[in-house]
C-alpha atoms as an extended CHARMM CRD file, in Angstrom:
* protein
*
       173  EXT
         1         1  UNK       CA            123.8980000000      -50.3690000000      -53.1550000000  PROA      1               0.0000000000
         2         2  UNK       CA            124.1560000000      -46.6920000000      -51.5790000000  PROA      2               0.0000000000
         3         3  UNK       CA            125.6580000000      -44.2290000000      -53.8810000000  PROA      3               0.0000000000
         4         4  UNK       CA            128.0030000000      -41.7880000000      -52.3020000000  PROA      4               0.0000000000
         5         5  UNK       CA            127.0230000000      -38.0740000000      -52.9660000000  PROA      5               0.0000000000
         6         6  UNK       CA            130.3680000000      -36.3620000000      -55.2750000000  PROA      6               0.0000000000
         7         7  UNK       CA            132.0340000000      -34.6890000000      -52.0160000000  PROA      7               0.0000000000
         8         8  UNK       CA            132.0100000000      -37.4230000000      -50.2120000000  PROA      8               0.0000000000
         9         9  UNK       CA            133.9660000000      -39.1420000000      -53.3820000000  PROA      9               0.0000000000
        10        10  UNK       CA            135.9750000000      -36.1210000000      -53.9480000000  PROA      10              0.0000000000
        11        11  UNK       CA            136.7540000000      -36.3710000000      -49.8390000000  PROA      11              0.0000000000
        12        12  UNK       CA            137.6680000000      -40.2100000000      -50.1610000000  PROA      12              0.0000000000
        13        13  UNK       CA            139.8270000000      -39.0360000000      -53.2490000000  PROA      13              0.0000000000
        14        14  UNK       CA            141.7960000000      -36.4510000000      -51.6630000000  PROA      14              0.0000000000
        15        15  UNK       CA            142.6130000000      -38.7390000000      -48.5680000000  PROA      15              0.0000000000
        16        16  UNK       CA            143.7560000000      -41.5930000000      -50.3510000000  PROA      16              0.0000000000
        17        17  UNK       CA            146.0840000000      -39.1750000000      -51.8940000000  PROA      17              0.0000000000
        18        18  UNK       CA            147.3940000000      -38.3200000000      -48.6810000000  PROA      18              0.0000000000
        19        19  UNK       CA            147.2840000000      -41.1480000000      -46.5710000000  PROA      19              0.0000000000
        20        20  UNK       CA            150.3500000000      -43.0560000000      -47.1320000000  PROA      20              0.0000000000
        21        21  UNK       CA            151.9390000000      -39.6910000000      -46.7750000000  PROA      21              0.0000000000
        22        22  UNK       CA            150.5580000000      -39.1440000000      -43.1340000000  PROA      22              0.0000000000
        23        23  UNK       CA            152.9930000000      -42.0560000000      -42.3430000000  PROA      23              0.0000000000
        24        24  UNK       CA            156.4990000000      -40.4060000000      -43.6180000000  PROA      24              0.0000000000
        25        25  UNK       CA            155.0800000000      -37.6610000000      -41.3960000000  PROA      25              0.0000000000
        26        26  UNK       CA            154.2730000000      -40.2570000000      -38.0580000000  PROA      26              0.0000000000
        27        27  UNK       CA            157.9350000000      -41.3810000000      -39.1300000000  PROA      27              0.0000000000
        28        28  UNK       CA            159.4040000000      -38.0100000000      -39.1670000000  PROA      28              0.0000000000
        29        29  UNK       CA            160.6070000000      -38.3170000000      -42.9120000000  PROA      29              0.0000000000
        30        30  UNK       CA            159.3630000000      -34.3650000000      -42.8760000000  PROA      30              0.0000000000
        31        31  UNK       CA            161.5170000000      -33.4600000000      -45.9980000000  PROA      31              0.0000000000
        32        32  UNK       CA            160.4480000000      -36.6600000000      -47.8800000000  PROA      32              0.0000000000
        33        33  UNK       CA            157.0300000000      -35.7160000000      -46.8970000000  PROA      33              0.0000000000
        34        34  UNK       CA            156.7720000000      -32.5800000000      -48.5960000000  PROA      34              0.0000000000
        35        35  UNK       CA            158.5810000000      -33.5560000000      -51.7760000000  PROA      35              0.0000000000
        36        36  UNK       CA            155.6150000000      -35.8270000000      -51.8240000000  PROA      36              0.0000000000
        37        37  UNK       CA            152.8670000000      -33.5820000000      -50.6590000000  PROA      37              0.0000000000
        38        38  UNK       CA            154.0770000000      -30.9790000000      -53.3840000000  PROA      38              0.0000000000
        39        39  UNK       CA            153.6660000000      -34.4470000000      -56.3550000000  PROA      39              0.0000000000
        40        40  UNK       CA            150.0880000000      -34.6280000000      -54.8350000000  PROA      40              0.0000000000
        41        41  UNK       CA            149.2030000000      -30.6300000000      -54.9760000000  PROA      41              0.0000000000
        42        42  UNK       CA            150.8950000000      -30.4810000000      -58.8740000000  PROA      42              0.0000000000
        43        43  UNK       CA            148.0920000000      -33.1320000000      -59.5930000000  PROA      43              0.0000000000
        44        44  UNK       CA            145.2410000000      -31.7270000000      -57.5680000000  PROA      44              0.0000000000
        45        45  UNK       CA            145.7580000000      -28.2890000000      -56.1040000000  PROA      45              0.0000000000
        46        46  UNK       CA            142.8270000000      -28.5670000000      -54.5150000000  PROA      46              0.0000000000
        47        47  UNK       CA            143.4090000000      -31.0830000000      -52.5500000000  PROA      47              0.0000000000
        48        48  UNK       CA            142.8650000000      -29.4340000000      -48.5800000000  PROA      48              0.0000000000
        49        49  UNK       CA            144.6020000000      -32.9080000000      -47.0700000000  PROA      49              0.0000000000
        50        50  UNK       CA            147.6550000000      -32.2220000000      -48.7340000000  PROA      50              0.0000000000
        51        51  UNK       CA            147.9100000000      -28.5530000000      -47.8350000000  PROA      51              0.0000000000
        52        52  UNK       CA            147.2640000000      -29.0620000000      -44.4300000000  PROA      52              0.0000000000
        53        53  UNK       CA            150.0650000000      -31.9400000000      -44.2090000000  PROA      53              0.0000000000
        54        54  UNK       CA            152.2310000000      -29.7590000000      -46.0200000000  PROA      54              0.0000000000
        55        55  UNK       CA            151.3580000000      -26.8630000000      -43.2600000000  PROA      55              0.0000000000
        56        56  UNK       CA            152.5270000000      -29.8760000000      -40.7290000000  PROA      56              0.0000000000
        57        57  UNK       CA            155.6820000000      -30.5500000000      -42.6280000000  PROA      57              0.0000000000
        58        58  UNK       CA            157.2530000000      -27.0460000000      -43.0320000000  PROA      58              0.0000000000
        59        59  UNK       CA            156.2910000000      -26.5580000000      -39.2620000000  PROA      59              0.0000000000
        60        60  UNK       CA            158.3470000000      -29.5040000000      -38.4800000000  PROA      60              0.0000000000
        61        61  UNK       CA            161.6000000000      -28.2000000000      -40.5120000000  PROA      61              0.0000000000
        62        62  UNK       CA            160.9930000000      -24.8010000000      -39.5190000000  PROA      62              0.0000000000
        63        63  UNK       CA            159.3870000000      -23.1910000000      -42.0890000000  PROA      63              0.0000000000
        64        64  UNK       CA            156.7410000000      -21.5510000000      -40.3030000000  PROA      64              0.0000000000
        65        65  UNK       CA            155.9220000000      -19.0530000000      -42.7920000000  PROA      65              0.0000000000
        66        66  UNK       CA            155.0830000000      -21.7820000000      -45.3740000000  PROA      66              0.0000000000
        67        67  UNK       CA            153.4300000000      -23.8200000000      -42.7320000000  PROA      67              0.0000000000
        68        68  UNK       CA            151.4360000000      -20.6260000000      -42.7770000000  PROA      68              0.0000000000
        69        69  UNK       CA            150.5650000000      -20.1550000000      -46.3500000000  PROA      69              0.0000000000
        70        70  UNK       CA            150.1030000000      -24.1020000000      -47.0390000000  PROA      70              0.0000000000
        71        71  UNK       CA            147.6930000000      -23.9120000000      -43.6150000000  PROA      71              0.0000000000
        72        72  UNK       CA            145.6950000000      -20.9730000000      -44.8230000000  PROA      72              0.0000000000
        73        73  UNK       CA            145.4840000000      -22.7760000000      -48.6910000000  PROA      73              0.0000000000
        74        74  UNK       CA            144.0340000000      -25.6360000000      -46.5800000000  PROA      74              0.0000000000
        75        75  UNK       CA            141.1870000000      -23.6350000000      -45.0990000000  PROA      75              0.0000000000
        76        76  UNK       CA            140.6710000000      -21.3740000000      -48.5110000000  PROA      76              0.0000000000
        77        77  UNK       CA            139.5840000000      -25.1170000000      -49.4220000000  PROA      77              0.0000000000
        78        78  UNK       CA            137.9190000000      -26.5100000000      -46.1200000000  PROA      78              0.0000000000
        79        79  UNK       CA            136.6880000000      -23.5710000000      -44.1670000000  PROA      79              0.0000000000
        80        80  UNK       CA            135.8010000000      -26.0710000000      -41.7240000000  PROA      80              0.0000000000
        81        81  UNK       CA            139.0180000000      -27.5930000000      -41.3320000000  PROA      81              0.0000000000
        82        82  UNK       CA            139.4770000000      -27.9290000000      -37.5230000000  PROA      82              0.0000000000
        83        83  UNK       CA            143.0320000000      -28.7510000000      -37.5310000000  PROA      83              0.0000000000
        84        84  UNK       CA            144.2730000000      -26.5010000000      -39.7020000000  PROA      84              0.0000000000
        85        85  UNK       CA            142.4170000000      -23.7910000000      -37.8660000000  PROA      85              0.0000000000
        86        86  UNK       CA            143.9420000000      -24.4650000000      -34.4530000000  PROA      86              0.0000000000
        87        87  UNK       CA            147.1120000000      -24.6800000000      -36.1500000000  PROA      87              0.0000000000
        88        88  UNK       CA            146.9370000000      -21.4470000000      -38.0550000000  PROA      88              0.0000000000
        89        89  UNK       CA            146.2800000000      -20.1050000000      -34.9140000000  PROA      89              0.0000000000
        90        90  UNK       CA            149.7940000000      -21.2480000000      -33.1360000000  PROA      90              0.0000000000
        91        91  UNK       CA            151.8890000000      -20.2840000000      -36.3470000000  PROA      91              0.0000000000
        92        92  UNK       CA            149.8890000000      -16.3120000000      -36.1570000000  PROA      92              0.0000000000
        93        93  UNK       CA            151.1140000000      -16.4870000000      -32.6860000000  PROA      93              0.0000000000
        94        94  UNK       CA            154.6570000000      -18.0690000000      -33.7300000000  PROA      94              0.0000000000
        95        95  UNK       CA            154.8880000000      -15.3120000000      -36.3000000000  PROA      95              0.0000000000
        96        96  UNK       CA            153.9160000000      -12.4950000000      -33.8550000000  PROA      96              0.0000000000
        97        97  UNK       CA            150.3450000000      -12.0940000000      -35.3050000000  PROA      97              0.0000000000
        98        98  UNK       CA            148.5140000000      -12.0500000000      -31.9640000000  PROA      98              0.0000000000
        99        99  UNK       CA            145.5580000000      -10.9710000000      -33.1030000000  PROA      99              0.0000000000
       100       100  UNK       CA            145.4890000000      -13.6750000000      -36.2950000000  PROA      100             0.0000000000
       101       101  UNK       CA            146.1720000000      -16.1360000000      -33.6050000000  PROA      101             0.0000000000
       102       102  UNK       CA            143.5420000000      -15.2280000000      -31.4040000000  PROA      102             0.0000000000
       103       103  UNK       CA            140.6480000000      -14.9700000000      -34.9500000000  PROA      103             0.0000000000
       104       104  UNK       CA            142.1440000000      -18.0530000000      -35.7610000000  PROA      104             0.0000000000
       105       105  UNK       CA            141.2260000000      -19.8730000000      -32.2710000000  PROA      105             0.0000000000
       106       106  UNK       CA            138.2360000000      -17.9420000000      -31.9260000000  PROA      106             0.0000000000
       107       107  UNK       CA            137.4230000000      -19.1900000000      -35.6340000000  PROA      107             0.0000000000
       108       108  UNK       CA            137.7140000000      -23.0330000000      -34.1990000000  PROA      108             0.0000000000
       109       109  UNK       CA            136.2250000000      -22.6870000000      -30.7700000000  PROA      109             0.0000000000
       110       110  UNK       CA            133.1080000000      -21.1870000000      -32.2700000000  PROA      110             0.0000000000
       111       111  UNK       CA            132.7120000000      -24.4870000000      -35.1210000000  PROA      111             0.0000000000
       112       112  UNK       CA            133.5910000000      -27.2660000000      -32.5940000000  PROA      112             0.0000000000
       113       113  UNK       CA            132.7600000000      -25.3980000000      -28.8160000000  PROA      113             0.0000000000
       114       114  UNK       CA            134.7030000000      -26.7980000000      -26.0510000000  PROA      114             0.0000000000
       115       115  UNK       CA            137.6630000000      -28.4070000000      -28.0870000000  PROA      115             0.0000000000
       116       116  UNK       CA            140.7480000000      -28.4520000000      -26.7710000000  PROA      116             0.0000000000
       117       117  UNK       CA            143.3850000000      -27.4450000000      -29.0190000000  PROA      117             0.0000000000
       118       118  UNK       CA            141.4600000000      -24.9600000000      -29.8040000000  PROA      118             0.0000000000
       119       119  UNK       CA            140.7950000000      -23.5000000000      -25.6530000000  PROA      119             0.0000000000
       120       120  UNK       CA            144.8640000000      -24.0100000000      -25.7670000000  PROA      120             0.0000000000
       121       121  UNK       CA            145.5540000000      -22.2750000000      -28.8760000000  PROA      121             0.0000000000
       122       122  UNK       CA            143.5030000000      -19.3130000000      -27.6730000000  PROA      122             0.0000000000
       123       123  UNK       CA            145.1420000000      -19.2600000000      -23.7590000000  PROA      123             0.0000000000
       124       124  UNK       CA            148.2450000000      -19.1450000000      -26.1640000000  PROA      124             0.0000000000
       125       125  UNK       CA            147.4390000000      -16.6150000000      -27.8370000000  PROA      125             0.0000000000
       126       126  UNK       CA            145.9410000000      -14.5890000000      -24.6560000000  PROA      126             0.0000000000
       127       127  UNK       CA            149.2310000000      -15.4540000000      -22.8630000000  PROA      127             0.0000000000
       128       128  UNK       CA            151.1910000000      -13.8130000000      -25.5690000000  PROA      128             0.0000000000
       129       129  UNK       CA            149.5090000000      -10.8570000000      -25.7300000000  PROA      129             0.0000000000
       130       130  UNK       CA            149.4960000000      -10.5990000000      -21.9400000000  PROA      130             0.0000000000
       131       131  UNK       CA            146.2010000000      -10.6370000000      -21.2600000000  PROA      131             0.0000000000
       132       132  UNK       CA            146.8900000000      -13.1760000000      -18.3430000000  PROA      132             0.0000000000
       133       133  UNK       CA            143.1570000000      -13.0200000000      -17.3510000000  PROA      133             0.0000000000
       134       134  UNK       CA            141.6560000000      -14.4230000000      -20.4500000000  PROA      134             0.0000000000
       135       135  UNK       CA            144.7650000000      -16.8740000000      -20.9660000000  PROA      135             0.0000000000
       136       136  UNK       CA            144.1680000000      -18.4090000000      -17.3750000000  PROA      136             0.0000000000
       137       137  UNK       CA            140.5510000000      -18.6790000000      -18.5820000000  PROA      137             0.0000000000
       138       138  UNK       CA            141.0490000000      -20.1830000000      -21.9470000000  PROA      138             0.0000000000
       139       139  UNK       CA            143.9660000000      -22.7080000000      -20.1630000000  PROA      139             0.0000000000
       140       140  UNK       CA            141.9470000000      -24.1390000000      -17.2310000000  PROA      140             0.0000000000
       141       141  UNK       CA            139.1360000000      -24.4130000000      -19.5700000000  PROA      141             0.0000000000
       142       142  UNK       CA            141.6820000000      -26.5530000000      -21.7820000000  PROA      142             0.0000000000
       143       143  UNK       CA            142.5820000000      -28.5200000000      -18.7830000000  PROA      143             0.0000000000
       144       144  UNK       CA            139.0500000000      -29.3600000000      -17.8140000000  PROA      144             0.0000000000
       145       145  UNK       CA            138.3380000000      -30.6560000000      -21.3630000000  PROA      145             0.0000000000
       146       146  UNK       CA            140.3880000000      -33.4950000000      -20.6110000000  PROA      146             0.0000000000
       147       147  UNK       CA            143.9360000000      -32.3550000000      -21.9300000000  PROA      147             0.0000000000
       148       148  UNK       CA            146.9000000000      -34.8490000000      -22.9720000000  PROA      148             0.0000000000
       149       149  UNK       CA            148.9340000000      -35.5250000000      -20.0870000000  PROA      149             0.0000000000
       150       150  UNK       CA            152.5790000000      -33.7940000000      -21.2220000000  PROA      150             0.0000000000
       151       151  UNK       CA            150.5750000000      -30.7040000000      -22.7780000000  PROA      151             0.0000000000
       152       152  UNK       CA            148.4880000000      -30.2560000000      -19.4520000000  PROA      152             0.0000000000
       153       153  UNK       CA            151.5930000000      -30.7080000000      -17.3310000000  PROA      153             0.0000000000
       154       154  UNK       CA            153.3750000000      -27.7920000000      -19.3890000000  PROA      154             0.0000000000
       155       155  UNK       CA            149.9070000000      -25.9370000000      -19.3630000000  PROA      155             0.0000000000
       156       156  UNK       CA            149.9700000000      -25.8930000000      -15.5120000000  PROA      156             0.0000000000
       157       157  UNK       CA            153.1250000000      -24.9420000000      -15.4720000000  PROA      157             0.0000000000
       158       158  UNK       CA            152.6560000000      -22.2330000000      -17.5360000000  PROA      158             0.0000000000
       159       159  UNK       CA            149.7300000000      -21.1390000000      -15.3390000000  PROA      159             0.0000000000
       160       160  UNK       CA            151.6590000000      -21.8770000000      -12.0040000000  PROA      160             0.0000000000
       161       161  UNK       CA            154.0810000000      -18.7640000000      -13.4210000000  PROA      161             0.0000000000
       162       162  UNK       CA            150.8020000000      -16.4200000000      -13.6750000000  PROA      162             0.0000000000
       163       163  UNK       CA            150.6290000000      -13.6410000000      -10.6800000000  PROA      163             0.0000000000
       164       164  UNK       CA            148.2180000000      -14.6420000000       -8.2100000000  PROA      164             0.0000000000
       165       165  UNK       CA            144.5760000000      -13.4390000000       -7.7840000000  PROA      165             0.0000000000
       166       166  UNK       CA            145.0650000000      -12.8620000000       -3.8580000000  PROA      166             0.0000000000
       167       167  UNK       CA            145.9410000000       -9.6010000000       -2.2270000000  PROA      167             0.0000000000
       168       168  UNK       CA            148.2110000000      -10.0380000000        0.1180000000  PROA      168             0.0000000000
       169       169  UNK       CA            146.6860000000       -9.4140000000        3.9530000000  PROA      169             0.0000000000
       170       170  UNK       CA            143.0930000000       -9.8710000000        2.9780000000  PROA      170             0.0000000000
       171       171  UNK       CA            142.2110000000      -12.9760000000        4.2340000000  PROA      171             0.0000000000
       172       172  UNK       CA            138.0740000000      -13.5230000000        4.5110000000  PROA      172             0.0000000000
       173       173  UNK       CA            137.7190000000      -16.1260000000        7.3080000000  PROA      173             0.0000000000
């Protein structure tokens, strides 16, 4: 019989907590979700599953600056917390914090390189701060990671919109 080390109990623990909740969520039952997510934290506030569901939640209902604070409690907990970290970095950018969202993607890219979200969140984040440059960079880098299909459509949209690289009447045949 292998004996699990604690964290690896305490992990099991906190997502058991959480797990039938991650269904009212996949069921859109946000409000019902957070009633219950808030019963889970009163028992265990340090329970990172249930802050980050509760950041998922409040974004849903449009609370973003409690999607925020319950995102940030998350990673306070779980530094390493990939999807709160990509998500932290939308609601900075949400918010008008350009520069939180960009840390914030920066953040993930550098503890899981090449991820997705995280190459999206950052384009994002570029975008709104108009660096166009680094967003295109960030976005096709996003797309070549193997992005979902409706995200990627929107995503080459987006990038479709950006002014183009040529100048005009210098054609090198």
């Amino acid at each position: 019989m292998t004996i699990k080390p604690e964290d690896e109990l305490r992990d099991e623990a906190h997502w058991s907590a959480v797990e039938e909740i991650a269904e009212l969520l996949q069921e859109e039952r946000f409000r019902e979700a957070t009633v219950e997510l808030r019963r889970v934290l009163q028992a265990d506030p340090a329970n990172p599953y249930a802050f980050y569901f509760l950041g998922v939640a409040f974004f849903e209902i449009g609370e973003v600056d409690a999607a925020r604070d319950a995102y940030s409690a998350c990673l306070r907990l779980a530094p390493a917390h990939l999807g709160a970290r990509v998500a932290l970095s939308h609601v900075h950018r949400i918010l008008g914090d350009i520069r939180g969202a960009i840390r914030e993607g920066m953040t993930a890219l550098s503890r899981a390189p090449g991820d997705p979200d995280a190459l999206h969140a950052i384009g994002l984040a570029h975008h709104a701060y108009g660096d166009d440059v680094a967003a295109k960079k960030y976005l096709e880098a996003f797309l070549a990671a193997g992005a979902e299909f409706e995200v990627a459509v929107e995503v080459r949209a987006l990038l479709a919109s950006f002014p183009s690289d040529e100048v005009p009447g210098n054609d090198q045949d």
